[in-house]
N, CA, C and O atoms as a Tripos MOL2 file, in Angstrom:
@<TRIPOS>MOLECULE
protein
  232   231    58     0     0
PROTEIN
NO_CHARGES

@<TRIPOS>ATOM
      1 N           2.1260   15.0700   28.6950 N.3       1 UNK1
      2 CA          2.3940   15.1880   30.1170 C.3       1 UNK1
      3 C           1.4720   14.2230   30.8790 C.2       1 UNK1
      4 O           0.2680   14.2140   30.6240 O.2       1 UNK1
      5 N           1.9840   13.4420   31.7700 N.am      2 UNK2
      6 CA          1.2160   12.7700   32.9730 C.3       2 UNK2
      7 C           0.7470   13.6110   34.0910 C.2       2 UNK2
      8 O           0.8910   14.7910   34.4080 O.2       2 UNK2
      9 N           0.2280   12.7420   34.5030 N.am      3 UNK3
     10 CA         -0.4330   13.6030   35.9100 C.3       3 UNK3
     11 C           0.8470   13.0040   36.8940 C.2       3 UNK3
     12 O           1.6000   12.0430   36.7340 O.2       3 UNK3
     13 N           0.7250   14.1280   38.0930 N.am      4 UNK4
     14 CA          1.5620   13.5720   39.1220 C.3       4 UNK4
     15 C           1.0360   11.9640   39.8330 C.2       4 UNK4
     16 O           0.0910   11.3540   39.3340 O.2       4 UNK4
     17 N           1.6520   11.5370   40.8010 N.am      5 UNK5
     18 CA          1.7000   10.3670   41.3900 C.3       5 UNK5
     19 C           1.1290   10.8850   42.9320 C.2       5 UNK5
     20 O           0.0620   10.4970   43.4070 O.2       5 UNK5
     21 N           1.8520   11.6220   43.4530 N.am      6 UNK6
     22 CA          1.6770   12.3500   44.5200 C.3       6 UNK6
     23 C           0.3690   12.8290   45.0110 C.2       6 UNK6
     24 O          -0.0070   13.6980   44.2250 O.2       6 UNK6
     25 N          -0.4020   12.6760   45.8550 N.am      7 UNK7
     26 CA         -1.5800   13.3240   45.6570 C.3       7 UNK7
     27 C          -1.8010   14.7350   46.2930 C.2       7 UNK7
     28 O          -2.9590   15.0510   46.5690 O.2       7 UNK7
     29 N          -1.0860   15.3470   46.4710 N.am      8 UNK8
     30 CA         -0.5620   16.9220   47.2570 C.3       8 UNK8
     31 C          -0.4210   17.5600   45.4080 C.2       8 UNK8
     32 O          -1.0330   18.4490   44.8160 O.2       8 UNK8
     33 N           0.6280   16.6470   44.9890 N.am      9 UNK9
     34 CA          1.0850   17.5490   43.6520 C.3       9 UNK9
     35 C          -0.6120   17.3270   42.8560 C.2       9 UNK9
     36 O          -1.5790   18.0680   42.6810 O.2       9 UNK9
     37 N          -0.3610   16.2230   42.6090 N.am     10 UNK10
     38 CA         -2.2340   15.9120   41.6020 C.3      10 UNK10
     39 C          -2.7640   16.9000   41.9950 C.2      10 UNK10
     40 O          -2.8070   17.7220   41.0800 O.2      10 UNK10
     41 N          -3.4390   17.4590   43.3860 N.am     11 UNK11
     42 CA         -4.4100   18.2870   43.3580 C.3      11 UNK11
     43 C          -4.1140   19.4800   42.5710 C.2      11 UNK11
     44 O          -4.7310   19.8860   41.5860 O.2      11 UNK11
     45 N          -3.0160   20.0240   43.1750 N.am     12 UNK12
     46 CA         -2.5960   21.5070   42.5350 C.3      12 UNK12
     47 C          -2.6190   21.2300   40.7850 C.2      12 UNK12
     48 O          -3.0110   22.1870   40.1160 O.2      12 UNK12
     49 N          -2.2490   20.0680   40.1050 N.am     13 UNK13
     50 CA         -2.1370   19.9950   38.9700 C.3      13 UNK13
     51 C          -3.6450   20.0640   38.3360 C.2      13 UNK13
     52 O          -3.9950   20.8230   37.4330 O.2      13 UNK13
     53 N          -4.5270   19.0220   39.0680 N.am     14 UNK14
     54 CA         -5.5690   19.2250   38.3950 C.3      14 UNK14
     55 C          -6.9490   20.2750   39.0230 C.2      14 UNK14
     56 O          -8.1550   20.2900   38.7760 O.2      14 UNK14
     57 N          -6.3330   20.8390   39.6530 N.am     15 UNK15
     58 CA         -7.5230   22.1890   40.4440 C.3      15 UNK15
     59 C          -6.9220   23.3210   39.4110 C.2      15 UNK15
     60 O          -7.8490   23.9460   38.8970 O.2      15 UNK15
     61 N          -5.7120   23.7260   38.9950 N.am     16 UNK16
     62 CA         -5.2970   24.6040   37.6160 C.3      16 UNK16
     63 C          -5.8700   23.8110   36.3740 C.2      16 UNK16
     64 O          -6.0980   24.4370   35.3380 O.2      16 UNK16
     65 N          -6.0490   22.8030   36.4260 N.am     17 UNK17
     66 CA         -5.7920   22.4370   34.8730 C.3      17 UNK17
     67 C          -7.5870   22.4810   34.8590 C.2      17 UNK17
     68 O          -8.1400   22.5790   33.7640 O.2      17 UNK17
     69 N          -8.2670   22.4160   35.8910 N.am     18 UNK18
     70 CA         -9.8370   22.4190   35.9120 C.3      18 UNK18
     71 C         -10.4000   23.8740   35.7310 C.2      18 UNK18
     72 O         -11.5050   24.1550   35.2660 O.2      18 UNK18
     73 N          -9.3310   24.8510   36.2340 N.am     19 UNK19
     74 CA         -9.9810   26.1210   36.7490 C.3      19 UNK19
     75 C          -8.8950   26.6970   34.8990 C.2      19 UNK19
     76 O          -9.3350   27.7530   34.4460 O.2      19 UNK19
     77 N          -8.3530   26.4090   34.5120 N.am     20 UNK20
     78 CA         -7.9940   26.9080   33.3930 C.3      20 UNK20
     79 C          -8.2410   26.5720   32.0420 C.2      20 UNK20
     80 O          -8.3740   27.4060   31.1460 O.2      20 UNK20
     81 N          -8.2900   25.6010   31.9310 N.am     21 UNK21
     82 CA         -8.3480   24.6430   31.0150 C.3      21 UNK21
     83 C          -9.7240   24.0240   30.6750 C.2      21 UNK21
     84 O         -10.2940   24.3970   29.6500 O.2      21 UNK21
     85 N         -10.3070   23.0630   31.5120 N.am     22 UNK22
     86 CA        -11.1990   22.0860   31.3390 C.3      22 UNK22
     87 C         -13.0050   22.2840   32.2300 C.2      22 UNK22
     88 O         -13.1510   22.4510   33.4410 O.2      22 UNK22
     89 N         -13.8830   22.2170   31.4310 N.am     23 UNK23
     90 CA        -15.0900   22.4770   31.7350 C.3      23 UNK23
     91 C         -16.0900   21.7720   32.5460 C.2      23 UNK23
     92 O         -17.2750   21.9050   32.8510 O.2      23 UNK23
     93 N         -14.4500   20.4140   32.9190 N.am     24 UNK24
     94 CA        -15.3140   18.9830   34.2730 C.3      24 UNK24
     95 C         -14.1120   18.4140   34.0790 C.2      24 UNK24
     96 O         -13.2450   18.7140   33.2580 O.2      24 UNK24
     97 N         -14.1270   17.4460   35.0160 N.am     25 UNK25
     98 CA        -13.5140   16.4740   35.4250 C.3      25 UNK25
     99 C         -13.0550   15.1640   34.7880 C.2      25 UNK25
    100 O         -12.0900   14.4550   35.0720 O.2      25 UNK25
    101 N         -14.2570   14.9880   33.5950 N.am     26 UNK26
    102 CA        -14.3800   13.7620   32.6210 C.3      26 UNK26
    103 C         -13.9380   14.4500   31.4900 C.2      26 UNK26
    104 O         -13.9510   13.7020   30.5120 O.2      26 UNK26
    105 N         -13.5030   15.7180   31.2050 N.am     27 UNK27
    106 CA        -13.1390   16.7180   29.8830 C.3      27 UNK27
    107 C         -11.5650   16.0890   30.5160 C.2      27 UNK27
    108 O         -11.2080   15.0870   29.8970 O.2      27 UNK27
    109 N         -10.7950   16.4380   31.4080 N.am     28 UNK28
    110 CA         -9.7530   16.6840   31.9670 C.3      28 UNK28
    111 C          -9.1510   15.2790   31.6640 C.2      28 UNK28
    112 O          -8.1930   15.1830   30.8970 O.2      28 UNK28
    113 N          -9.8340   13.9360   32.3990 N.am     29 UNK29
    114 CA         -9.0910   12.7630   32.4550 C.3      29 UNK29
    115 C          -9.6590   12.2630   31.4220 C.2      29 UNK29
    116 O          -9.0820   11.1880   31.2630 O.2      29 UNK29
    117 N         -10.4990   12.3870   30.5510 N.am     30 UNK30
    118 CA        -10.5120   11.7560   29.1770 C.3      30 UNK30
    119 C          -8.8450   12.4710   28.3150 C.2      30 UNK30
    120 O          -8.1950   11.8200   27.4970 O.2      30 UNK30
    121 N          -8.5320   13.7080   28.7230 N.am     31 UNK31
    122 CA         -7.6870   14.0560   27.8860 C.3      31 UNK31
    123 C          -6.1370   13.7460   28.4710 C.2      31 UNK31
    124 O          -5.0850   13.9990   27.8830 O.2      31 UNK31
    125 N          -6.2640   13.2530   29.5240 N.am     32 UNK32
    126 CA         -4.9350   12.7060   30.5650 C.3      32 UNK32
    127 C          -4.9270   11.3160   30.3200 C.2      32 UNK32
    128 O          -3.9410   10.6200   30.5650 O.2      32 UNK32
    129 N          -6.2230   10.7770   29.7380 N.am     33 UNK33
    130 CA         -6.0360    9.2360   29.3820 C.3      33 UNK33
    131 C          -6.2990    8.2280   30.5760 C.2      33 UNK33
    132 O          -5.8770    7.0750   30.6540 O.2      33 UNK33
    133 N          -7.1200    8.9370   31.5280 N.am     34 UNK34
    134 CA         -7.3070    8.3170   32.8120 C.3      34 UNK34
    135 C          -9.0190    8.2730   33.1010 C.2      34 UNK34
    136 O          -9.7860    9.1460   32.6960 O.2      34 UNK34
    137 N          -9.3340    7.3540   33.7010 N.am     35 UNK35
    138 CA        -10.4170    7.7140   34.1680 C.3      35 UNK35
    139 C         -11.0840    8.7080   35.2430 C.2      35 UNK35
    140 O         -10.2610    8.9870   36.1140 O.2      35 UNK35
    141 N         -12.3600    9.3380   35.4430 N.am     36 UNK36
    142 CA        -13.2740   10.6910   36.5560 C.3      36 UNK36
    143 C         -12.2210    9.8380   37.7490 C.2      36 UNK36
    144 O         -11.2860   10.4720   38.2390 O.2      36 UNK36
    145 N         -12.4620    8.3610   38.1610 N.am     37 UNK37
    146 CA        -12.7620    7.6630   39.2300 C.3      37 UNK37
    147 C         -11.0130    7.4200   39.7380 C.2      37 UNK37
    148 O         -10.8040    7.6580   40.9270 O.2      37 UNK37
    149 N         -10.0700    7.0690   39.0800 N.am     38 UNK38
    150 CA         -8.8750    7.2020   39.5770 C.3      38 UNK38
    151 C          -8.3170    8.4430   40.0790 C.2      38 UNK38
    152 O          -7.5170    8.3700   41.0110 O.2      38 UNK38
    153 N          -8.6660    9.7210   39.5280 N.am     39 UNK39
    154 CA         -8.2030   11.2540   40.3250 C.3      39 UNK39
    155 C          -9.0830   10.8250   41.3140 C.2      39 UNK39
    156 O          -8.6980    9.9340   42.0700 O.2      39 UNK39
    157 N         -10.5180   11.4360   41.4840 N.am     40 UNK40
    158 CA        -10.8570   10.9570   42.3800 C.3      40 UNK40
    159 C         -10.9360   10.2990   43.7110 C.2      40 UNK40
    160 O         -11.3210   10.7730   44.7800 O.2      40 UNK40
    161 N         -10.3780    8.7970   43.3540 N.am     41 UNK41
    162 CA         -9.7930    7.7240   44.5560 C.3      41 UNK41
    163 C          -8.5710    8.6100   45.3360 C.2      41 UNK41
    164 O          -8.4010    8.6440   46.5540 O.2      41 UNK41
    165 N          -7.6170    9.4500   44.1190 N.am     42 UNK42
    166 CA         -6.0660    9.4990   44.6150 C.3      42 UNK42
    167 C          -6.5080   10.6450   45.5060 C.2      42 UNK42
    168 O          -6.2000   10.6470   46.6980 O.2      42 UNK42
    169 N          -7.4080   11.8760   44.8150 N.am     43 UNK43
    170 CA         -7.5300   12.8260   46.0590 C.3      43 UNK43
    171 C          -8.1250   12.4400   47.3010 C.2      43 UNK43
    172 O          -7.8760   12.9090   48.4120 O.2      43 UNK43
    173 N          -9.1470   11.3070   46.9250 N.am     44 UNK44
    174 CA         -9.8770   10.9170   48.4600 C.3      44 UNK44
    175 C          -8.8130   10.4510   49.3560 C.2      44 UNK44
    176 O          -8.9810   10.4530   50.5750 O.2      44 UNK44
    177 N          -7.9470   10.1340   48.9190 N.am     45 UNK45
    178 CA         -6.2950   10.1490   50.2100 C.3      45 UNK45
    179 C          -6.3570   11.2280   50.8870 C.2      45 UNK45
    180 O          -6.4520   11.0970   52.1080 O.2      45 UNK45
    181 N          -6.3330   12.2440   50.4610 N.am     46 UNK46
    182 CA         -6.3310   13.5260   51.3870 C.3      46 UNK46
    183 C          -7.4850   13.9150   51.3500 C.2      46 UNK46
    184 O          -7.5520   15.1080   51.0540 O.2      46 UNK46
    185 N          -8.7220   13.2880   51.5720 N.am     47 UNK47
    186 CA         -9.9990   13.9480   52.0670 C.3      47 UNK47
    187 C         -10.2070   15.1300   51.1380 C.2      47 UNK47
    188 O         -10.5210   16.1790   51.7010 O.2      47 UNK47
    189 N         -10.1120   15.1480   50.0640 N.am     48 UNK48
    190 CA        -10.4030   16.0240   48.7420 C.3      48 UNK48
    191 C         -11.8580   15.4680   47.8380 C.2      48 UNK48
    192 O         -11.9650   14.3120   47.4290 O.2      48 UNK48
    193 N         -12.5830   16.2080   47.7000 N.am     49 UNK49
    194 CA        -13.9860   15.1520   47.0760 C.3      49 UNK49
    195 C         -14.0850   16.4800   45.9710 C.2      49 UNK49
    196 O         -13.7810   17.5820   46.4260 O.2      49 UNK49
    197 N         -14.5480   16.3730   44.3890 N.am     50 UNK50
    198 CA        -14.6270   17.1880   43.4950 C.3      50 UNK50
    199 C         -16.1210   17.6080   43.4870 C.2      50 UNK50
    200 O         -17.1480   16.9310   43.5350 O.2      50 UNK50
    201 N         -15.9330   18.7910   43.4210 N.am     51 UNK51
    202 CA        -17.6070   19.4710   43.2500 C.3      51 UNK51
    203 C         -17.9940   20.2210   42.1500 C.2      51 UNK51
    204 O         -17.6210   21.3460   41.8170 O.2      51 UNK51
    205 N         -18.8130   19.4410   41.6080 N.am     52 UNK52
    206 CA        -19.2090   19.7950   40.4670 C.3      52 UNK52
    207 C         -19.5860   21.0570   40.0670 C.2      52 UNK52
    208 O         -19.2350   21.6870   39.0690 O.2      52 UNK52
    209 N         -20.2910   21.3380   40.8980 N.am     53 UNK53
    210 CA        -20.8850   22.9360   40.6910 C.3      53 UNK53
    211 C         -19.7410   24.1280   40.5720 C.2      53 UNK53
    212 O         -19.8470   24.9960   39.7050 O.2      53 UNK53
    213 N         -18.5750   24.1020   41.5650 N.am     54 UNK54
    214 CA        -17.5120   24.7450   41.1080 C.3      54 UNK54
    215 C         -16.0210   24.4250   40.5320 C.2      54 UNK54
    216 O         -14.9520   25.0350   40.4910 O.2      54 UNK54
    217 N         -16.5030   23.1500   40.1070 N.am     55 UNK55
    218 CA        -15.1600   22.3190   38.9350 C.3      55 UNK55
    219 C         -14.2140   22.4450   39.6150 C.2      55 UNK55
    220 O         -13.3720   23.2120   39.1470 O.2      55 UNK55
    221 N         -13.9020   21.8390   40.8990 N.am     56 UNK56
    222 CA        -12.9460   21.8810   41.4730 C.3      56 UNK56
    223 C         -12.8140   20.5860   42.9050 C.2      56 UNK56
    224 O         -13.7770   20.0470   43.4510 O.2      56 UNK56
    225 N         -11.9020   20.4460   43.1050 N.am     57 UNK57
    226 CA        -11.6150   19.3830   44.3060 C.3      57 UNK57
    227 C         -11.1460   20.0610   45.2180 C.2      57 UNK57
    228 O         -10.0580   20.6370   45.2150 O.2      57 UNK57
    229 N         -12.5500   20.0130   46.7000 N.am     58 UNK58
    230 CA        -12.1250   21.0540   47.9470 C.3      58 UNK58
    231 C         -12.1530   19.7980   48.9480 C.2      58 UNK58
    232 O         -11.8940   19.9540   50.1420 O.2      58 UNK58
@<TRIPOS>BOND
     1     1     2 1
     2     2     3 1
     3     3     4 2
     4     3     5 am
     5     5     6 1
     6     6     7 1
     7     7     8 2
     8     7     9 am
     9     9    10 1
    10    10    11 1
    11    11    12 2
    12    11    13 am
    13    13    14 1
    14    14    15 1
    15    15    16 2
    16    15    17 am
    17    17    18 1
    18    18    19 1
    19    19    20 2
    20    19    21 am
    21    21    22 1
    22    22    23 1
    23    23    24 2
    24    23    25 am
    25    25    26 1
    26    26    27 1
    27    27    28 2
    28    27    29 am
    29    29    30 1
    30    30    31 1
    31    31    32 2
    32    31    33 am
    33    33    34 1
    34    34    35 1
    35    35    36 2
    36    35    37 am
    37    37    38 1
    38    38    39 1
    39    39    40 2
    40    39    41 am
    41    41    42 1
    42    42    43 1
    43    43    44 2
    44    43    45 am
    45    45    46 1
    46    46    47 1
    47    47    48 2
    48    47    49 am
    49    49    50 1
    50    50    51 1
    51    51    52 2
    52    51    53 am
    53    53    54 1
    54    54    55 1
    55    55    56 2
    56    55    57 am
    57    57    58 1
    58    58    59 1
    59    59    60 2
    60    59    61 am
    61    61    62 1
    62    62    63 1
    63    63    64 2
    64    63    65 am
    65    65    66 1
    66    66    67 1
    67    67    68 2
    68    67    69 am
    69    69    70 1
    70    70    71 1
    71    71    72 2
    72    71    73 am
    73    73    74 1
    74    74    75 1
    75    75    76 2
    76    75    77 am
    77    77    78 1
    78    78    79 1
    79    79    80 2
    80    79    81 am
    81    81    82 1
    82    82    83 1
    83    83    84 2
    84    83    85 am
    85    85    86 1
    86    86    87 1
    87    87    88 2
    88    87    89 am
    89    89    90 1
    90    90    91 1
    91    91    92 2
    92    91    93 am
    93    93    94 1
    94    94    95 1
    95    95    96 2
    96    95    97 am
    97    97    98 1
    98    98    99 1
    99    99   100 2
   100    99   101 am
   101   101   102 1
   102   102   103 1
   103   103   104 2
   104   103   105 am
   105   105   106 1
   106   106   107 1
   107   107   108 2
   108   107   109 am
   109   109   110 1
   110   110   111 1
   111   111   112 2
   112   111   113 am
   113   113   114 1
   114   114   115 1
   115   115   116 2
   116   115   117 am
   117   117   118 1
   118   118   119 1
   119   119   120 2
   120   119   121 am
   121   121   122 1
   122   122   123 1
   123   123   124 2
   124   123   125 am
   125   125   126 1
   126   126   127 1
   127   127   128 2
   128   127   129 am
   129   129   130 1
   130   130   131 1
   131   131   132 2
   132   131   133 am
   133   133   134 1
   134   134   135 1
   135   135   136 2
   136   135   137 am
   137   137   138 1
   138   138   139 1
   139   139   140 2
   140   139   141 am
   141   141   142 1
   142   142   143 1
   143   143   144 2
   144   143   145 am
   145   145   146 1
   146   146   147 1
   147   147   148 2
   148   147   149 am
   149   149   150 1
   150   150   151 1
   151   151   152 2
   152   151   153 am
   153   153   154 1
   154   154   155 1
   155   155   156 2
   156   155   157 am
   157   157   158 1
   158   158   159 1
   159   159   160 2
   160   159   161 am
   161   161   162 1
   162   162   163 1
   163   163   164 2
   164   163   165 am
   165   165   166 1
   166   166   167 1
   167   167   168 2
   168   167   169 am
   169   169   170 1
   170   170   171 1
   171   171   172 2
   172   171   173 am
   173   173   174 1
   174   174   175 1
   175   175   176 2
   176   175   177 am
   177   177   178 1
   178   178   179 1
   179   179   180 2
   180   179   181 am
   181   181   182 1
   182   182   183 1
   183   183   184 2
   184   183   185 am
   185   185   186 1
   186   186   187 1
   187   187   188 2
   188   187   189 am
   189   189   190 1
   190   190   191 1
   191   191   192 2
   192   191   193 am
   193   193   194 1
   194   194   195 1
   195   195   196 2
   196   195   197 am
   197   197   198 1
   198   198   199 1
   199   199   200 2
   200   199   201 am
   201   201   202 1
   202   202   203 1
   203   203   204 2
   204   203   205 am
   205   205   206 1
   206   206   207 1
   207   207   208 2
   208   207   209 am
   209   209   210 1
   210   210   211 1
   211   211   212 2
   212   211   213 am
   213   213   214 1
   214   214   215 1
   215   215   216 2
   216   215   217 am
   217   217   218 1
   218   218   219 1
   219   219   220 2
   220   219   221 am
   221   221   222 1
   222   222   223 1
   223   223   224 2
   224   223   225 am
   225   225   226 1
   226   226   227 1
   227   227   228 2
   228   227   229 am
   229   229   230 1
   230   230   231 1
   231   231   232 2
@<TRIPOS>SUBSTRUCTURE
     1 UNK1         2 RESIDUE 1 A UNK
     2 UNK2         6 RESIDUE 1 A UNK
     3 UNK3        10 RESIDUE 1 A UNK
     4 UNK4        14 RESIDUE 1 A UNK
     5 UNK5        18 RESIDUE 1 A UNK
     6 UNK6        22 RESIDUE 1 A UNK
     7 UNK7        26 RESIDUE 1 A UNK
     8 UNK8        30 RESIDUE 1 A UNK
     9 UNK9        34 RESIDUE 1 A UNK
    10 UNK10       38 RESIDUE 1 A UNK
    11 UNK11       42 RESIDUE 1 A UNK
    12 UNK12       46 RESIDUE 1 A UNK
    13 UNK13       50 RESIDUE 1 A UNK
    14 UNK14       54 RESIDUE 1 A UNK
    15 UNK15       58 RESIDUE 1 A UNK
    16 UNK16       62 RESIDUE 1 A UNK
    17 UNK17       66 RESIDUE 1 A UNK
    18 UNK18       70 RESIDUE 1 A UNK
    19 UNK19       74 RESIDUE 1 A UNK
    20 UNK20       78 RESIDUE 1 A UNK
    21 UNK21       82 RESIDUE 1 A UNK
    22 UNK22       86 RESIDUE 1 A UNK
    23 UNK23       90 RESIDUE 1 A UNK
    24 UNK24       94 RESIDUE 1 A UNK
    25 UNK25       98 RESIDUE 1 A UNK
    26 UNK26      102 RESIDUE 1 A UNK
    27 UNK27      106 RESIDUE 1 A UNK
    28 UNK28      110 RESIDUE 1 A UNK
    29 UNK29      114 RESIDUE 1 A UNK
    30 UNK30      118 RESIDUE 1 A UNK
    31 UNK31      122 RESIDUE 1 A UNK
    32 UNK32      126 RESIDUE 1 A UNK
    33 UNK33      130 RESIDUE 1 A UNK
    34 UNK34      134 RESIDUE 1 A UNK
    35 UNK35      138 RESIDUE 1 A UNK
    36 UNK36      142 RESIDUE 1 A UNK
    37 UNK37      146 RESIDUE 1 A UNK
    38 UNK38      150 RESIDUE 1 A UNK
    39 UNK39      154 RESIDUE 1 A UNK
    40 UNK40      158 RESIDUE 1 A UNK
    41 UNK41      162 RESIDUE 1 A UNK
    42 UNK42      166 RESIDUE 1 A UNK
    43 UNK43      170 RESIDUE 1 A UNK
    44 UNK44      174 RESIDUE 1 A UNK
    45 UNK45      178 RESIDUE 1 A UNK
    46 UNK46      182 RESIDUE 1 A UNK
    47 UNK47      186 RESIDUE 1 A UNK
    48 UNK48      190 RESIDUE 1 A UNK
    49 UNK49      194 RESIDUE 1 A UNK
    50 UNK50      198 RESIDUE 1 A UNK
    51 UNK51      202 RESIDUE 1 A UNK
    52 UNK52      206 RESIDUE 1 A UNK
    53 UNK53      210 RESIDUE 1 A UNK
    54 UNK54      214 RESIDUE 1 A UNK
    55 UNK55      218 RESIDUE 1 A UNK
    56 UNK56      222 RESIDUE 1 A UNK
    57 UNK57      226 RESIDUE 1 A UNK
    58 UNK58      230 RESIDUE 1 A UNK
């Protein structure tokens, strides 16, 4: 599976796949085949920044 394109859908995809699945952000897109820094960029479209402390993009 890819990640969405969308960055509305991305979040929801990877705020579940963080809060279910994966123990960071670099666990997640090492296994999506992407780099921390491209989710990242796509959520900073919608003013989304990932916080480490609660593995999630608020």
């Amino acid at each position: 599976m890819s990640l969405p394109k969308d960055p509305v859908m991305l979040l929801s995809v990877v705020n579940t796949q963080l809060r279910d699945r994966f123990s960071s952000l670099e666990a997640l897109a090492d296994d999506y085949g992407v780099s921390p820094s491209e989710i990242q960029d796509m959520l900073k479209t919608i003013n989304y920044e990932y916080n480490e402390e609660l593995n999630q993009f608020k």
